[in-house]
N, C-alpha and C positions, 0 to 999 in steps of 0.2 A: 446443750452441747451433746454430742456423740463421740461416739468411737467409731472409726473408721477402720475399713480392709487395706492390709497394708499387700499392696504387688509383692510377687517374689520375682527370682533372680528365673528369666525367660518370659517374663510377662514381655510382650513389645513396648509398652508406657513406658518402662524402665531404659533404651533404648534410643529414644529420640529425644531429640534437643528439643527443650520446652520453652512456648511462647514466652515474652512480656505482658506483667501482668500490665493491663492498659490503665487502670483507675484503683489505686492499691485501700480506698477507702471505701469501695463498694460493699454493701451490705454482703453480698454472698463473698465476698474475698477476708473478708471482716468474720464472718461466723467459719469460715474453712481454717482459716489462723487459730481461731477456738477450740473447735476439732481436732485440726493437729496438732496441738499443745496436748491436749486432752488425751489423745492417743499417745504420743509420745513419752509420757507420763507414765502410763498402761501399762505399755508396749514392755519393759523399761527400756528407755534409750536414751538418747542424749539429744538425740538431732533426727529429724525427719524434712525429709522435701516432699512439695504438693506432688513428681512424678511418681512418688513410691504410694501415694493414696488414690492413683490413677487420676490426677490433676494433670495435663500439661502445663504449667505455668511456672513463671520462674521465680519462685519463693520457697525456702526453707523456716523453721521454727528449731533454736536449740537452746541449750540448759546446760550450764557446769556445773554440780553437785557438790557439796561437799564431800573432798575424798576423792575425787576423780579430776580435778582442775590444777594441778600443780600451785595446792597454794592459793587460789584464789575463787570463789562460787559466781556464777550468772545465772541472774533470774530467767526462768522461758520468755524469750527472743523472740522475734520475726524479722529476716529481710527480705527484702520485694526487693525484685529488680537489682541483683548484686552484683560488683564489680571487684574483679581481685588484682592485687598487682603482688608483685614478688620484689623482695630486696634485693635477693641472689641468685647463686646456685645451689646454696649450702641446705641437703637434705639430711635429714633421719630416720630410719625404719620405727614405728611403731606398732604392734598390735593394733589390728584394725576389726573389727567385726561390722554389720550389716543388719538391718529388722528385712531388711529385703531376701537374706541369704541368713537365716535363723542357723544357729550351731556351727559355723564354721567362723573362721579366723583365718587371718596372716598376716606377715612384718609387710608392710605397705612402705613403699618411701615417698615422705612427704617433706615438704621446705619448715624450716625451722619458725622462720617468721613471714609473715605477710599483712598486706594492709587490704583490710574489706569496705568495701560503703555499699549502702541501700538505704532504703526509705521503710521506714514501718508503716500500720495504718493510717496512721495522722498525715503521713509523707514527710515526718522528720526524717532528718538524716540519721543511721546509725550506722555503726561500727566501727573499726578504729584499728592501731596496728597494734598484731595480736602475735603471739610465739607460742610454743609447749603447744599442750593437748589443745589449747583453745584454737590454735590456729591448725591441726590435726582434725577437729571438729567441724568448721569452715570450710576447708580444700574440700572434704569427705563430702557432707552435702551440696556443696557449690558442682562436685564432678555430676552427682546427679540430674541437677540441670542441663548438661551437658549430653545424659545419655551413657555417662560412666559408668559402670561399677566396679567398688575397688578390687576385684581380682583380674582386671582389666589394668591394673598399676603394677602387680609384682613380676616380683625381677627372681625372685628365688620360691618355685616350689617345694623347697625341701622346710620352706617356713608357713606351710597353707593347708590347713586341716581343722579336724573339730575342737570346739574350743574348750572341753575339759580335759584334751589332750596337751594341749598345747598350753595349758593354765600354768604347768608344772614348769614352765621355761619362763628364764629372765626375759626382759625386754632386749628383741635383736640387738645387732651391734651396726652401727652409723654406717647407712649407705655409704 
């Protein structure tokens, strides 16, 4: 395994909407999921998608922590090929940070709960419906599939700066 360069915020990678991976069991899809865990880990972070390791492809790898999971820890993940659906409307601002966008932060508003599915390497099914930070983790990398990034989400910058500035503030208050 390796450590990977992770793009930052103006890389073009980060920008466009990234393929289907086609065979989620391929040996080079199989060792870049190792990679990204690997980095991820590193990095520290919680979640990485293959565009922010200049992969186009549509897979993330993420990790709950303990201390950081409202309550509950997830071992390092992979989805390939993910699909999100939404219960609601019902959002919440959370503190959001980026490995693509190093030292900065902002209250991002994201959906409270949502349901994910993908396929890991095996091509089992994973995911499942998810709330709190876990589901704040998901939207976040799923947008980089997309071509997202989250200061492409906020509604308020008077909540978007560096993050040992903004350490010092509670968590926003409910979109």
């Amino acid at each position: 395994m390796s450590l990977l360069k992770i793009a930052r915020m103006g890389h073009p990678v980060l920008t466009r909407v990234a393929a289907a991976v086609e065979d989620p069991g391929a040996p080079e899809i199989r060792r870049l999921v190792a990679d990204m865990i690997e980095t991820m880990i590193d990095a520290p972070g919680v979640g990485l998608a293959a565009p922010q390791v200049h992969v186009p492809l549509r897979l993330f790898v993420f990790h709950l922590p303990a201390g950081r999971a409202d309550g509950h820890t997830v071992p390092p993940s992979v989805v390939i090929n993910p699909v999100l659906d939404f219960y609601d409307d019902e959002q919440v601002l959370r503190w959001e940070g980026c490995l693509s966008i190093p030292g900065l932060r902002a209250a991002v508003p994201r959906r409270v709960r949502i349901r994910y599915m993908g396929v890991d390497c095996e091509g089992r099914p994973v995911g499942g419906e998810v709330d709190g930070f876990h589901a704040n983790v998901v939207q976040h990398e799923y947008d980089h599939l997309d071509g997202i990034l989250y200061p492409m989400r906020v509604t308020d910058f008077s909540k978007f700066g560096f993050s040992e500035e903004l350490a010092r503030y509670p968590e926003p208050q409910a979109a």
